[in-house]
VOGU-3710 file (C-alpha; in Angstrom, 3 decimals, decimal comma):
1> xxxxxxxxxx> -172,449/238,205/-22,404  -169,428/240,095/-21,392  -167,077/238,642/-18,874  -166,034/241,011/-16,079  -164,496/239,006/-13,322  -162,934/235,256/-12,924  -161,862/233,952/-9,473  -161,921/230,298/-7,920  -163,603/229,209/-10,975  -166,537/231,694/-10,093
11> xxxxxxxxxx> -167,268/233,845/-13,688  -169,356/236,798/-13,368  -171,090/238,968/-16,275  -172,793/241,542/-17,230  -174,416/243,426/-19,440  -174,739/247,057/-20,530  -178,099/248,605/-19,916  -179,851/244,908/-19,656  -183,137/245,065/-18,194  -184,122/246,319/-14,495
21> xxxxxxxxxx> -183,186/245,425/-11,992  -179,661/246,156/-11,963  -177,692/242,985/-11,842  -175,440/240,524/-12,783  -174,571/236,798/-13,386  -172,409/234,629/-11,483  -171,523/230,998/-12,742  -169,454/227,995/-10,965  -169,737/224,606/-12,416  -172,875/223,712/-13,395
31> xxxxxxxxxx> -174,613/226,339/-11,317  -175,891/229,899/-12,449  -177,690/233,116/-10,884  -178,679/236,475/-11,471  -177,795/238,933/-8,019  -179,132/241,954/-8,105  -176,376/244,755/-7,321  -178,662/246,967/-4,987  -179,719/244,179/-2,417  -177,089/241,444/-3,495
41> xxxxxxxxxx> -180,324/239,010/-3,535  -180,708/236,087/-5,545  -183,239/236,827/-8,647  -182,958/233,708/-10,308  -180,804/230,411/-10,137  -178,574/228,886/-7,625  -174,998/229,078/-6,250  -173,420/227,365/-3,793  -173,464/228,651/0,101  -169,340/229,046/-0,604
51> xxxxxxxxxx> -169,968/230,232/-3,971  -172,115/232,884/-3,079  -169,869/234,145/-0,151  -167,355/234,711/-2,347  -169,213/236,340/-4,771  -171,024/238,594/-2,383  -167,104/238,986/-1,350  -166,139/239,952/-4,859  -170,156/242,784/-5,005  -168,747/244,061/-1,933
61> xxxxxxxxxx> -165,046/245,282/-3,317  -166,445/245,994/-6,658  -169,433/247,462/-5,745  -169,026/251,056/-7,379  -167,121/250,040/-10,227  -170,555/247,992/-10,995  -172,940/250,579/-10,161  -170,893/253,768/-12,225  -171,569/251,085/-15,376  -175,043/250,733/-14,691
71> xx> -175,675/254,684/-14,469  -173,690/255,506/-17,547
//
């Protein structure tokens, strides 16, 4: 899975045209998720409270960039 990000040891990636909904994956340490782009929910796994603030952080600057690769 492609990497698009790395910050504080947080990874995210994402795929091109993976299946609906639109999201990606977020890693630190041991723990994984999926977050979907539109709601910034948690599909599946776990992050950390501090984790997860950052990464909702990171959706939140980056949030077009992700969503013009999703509609191409």
């Amino acid at each position: 899975m492609p990497q698009i990000s790395n910050f504080f040891g947080i990874i995210i990636k994402m795929f091109y045209n993976e299946h609906n909904p639109p999201h990606f994956h977020a890693e630190y340490g041991e723990y994984k998720c999926s977050i979907d782009i539109q709601t910034l929910a948690v599909i599946e796994g776990f992050l950390t409270a501090r984790a997860l603030g950052l990464v909702v952080e990171w959706v939140t600057l980056h949030k077009d960039s992700a969503q013009r690769r999703i509609d191409k």
